[in-house]
Structures are given as C-alpha cells and as structure tokens.
N, CA and C atoms as an extended XYZ file, in Angstrom:
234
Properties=species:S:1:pos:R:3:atomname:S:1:resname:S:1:resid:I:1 pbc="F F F"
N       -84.271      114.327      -80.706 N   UNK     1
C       -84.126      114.449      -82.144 CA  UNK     1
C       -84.995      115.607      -82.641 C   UNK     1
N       -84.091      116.250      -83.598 N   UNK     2
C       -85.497      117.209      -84.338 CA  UNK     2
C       -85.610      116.554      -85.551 C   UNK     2
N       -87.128      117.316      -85.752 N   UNK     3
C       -87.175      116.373      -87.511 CA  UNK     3
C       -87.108      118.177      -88.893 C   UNK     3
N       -86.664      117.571      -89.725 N   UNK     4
C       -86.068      118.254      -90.700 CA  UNK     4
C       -87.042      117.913      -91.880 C   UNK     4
N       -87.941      118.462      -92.301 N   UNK     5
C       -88.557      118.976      -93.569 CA  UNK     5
C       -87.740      118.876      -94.584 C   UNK     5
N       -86.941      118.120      -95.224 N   UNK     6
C       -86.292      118.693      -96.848 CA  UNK     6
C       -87.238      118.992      -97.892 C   UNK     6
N       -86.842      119.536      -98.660 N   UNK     7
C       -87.518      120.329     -100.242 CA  UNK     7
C       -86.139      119.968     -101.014 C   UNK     7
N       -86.323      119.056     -101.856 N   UNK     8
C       -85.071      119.072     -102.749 CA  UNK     8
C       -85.530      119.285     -104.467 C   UNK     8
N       -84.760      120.070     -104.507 N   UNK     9
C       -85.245      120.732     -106.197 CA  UNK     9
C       -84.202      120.325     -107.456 C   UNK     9
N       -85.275      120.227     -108.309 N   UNK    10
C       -84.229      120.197     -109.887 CA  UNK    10
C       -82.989      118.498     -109.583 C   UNK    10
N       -81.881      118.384     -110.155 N   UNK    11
C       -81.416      117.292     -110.545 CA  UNK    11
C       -81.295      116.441     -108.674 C   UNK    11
N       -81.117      117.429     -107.714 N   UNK    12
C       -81.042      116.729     -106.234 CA  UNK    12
C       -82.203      115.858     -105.425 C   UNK    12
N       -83.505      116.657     -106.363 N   UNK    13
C       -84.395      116.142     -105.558 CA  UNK    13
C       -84.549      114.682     -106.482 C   UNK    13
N       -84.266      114.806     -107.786 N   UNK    14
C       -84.083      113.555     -108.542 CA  UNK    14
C       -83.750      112.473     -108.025 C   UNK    14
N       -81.855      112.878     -107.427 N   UNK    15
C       -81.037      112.289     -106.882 CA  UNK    15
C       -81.399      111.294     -105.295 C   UNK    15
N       -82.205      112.191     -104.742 N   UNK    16
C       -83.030      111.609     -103.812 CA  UNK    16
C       -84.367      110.795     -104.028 C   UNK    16
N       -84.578      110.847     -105.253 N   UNK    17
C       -85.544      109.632     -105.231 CA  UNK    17
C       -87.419      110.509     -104.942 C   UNK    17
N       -87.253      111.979     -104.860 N   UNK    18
C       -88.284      112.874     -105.115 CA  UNK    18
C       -88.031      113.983     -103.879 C   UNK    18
N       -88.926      114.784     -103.977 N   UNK    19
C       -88.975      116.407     -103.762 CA  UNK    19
C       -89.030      116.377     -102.600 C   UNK    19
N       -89.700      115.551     -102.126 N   UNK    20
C       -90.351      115.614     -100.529 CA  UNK    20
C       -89.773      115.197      -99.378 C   UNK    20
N       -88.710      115.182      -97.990 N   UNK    21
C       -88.254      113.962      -97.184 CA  UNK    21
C       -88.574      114.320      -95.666 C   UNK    21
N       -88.872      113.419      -94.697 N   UNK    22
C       -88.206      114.176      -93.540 CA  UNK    22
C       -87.282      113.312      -92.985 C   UNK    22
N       -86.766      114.185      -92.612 N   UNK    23
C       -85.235      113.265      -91.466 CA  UNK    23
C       -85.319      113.778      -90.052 C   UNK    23
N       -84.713      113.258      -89.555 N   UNK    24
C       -84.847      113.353      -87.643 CA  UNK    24
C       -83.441      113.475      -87.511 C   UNK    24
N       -82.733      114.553      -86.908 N   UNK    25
C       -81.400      114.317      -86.997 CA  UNK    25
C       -81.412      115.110      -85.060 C   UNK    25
N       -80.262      115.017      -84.556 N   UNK    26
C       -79.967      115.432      -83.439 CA  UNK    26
C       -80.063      117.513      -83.327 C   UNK    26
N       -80.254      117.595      -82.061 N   UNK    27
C       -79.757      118.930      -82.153 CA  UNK    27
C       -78.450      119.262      -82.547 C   UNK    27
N       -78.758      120.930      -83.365 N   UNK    28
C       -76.961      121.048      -82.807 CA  UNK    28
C       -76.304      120.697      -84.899 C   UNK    28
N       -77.007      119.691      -85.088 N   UNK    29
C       -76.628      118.944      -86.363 CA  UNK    29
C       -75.970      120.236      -87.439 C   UNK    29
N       -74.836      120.252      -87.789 N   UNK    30
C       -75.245      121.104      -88.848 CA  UNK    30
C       -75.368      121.138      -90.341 C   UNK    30
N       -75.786      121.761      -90.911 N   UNK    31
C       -76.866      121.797      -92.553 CA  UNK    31
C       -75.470      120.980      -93.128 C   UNK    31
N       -74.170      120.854      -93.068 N   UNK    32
C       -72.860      120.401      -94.235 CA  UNK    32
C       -73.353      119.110      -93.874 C   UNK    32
N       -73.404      118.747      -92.001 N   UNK    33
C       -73.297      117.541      -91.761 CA  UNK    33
C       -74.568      116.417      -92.523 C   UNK    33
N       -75.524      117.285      -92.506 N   UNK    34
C       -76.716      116.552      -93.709 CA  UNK    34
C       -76.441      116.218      -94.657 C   UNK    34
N       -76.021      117.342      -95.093 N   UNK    35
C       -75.800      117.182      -96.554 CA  UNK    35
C       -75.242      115.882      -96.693 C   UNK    35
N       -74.072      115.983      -95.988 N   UNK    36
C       -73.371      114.478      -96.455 CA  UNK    36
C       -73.731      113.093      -96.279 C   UNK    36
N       -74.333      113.342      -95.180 N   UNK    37
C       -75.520      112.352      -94.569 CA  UNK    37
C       -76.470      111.819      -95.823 C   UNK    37
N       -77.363      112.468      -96.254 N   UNK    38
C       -77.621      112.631      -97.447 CA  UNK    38
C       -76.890      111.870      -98.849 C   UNK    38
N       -75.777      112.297      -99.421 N   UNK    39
C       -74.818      111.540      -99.752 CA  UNK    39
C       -74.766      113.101     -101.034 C   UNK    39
N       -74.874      114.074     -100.493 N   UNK    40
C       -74.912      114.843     -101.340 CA  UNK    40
C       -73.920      116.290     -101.172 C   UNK    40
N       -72.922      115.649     -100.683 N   UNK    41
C       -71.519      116.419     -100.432 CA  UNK    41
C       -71.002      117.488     -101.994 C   UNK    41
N       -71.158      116.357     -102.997 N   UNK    42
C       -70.782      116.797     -104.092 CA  UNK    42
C       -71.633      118.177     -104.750 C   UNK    42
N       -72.734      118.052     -104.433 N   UNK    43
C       -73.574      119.230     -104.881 CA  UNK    43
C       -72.975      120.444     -104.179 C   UNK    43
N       -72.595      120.389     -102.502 N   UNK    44
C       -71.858      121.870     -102.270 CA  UNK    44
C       -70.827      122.417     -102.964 C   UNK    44
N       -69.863      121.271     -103.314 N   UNK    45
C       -68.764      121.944     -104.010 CA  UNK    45
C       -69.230      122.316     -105.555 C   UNK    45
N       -70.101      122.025     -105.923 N   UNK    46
C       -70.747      122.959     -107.299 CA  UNK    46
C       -71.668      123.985     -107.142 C   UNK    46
N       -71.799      124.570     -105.667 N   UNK    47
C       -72.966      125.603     -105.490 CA  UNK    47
C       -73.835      125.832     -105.176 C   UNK    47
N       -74.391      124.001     -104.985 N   UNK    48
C       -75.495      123.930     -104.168 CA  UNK    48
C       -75.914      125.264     -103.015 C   UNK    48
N       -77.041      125.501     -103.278 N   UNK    49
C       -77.689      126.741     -102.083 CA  UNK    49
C       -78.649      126.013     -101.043 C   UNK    49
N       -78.489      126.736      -99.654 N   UNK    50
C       -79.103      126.050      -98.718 CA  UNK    50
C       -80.224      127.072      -97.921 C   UNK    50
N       -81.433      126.939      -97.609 N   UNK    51
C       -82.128      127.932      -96.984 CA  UNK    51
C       -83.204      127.144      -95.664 C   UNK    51
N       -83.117      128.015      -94.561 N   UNK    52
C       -83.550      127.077      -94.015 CA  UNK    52
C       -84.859      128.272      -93.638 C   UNK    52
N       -86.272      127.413      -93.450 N   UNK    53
C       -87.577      128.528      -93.060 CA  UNK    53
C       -87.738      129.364      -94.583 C   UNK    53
N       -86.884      129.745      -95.371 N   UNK    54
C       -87.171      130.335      -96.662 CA  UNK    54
C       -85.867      131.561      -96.710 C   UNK    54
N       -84.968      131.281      -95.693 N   UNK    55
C       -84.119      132.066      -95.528 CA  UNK    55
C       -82.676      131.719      -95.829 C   UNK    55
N       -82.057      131.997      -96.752 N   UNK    56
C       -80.787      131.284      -97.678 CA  UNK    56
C       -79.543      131.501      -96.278 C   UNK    56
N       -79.239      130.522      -95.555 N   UNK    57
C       -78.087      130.415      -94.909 CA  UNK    57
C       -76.576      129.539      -95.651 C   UNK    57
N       -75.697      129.115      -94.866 N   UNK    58
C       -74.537      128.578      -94.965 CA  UNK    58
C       -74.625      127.463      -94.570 C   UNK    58
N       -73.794      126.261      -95.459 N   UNK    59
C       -73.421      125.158      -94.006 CA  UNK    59
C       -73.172      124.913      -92.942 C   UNK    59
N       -72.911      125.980      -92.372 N   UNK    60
C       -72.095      125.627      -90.982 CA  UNK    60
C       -73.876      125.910      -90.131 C   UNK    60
N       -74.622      126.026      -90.393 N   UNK    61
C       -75.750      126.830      -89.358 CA  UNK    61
C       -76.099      125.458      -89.213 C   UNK    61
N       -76.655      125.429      -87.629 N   UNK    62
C       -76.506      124.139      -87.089 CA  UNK    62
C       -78.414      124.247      -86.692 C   UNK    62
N       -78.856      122.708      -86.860 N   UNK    63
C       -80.470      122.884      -86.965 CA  UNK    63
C       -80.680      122.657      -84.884 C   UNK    63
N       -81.840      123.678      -84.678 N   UNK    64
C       -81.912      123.354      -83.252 CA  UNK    64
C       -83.447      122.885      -82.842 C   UNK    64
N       -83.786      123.294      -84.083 N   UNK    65
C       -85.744      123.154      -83.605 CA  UNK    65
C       -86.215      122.600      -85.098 C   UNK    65
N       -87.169      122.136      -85.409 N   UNK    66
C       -87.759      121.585      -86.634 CA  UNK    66
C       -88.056      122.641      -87.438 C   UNK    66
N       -87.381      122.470      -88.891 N   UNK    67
C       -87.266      123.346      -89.533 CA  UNK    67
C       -87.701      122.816      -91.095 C   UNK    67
N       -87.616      123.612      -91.934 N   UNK    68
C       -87.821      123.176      -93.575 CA  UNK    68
C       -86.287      123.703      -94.138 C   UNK    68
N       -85.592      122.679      -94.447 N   UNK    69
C       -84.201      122.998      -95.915 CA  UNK    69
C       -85.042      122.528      -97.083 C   UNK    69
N       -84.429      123.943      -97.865 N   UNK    70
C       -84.488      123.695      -99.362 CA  UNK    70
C       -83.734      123.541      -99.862 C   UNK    70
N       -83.128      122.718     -100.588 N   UNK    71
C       -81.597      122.213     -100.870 CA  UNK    71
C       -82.002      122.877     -102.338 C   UNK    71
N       -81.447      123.959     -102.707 N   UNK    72
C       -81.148      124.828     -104.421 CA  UNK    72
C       -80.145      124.240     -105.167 C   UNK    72
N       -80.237      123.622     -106.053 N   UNK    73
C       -78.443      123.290     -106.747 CA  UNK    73
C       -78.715      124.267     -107.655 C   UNK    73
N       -77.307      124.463     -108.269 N   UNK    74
C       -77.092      125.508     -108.929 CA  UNK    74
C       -78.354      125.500     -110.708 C   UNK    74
N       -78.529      126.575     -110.964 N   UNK    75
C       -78.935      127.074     -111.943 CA  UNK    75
C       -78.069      127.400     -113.388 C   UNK    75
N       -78.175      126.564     -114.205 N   UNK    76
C       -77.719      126.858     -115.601 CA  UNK    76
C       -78.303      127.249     -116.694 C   UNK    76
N       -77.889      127.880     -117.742 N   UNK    77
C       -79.040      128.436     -118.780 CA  UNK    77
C       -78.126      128.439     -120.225 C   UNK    77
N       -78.754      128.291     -121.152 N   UNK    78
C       -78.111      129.038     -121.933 CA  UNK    78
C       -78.984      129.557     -123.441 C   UNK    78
C-alpha cells in the first residue's frame, strides 16, 4: 500500500469533514480512482483541479510512491 497525504480545500475539504486526510491506497491507483473512492466524482465534472507534490496533473496519473494531492475545486468570484 502507499499512503496518500490529501489537502482538500474550500467547499471539498468541507465535504470531507476537514482539510487534512491520509489514505493508503494500492500502487498503480489512479488520482480519478480516489476521487471516487472519496465520494467526490462530482467535483471533477465541475473542474475540480488535482496536483500531486505541488505539481497540477490529470486524473488518469496513477500514485506509485507516497505522495501529497491537493484536491482544488473550482474558483468563483464575482
């Protein structure tokens, strides 16, 4: 298992119950498959941003060694 650092920000990290998590997920895992794991599928299809180490990747990048995600949901202003 590797373990996974989350950082969840603004209404997600809410959604999770606070900012801070770690999870242990398999090698190989990849960042969509969390997400949903998570139960937070719905945030990608609105924009959610994903970065893993501080470096903004895609869902499909698959975790192989213990890392930090920052799960970004989108930004609104007006």
């Amino acid at each position: 298992m590797v373990e996974v650092r989350l950082l969840a920000f603004g209404p997600v990290g809410e959604r999770l119950g606070g900012r801070h998590h770690v999870r242990e997920v398999a090698p190989g895992t990849s960042l969509h498959r969390l997400v949903v794991d998570l139960g937070l599928e719905d945030w990608l299809s609105m924009g959610m941003a994903l970065a893993v180490d501080g470096t903004h990747v895609d869902a499909a990048t698959e975790i192989h060694a213990p890392v930090e995600v920052a799960l970004l949901p989108p930004v609104s202003g007006g």
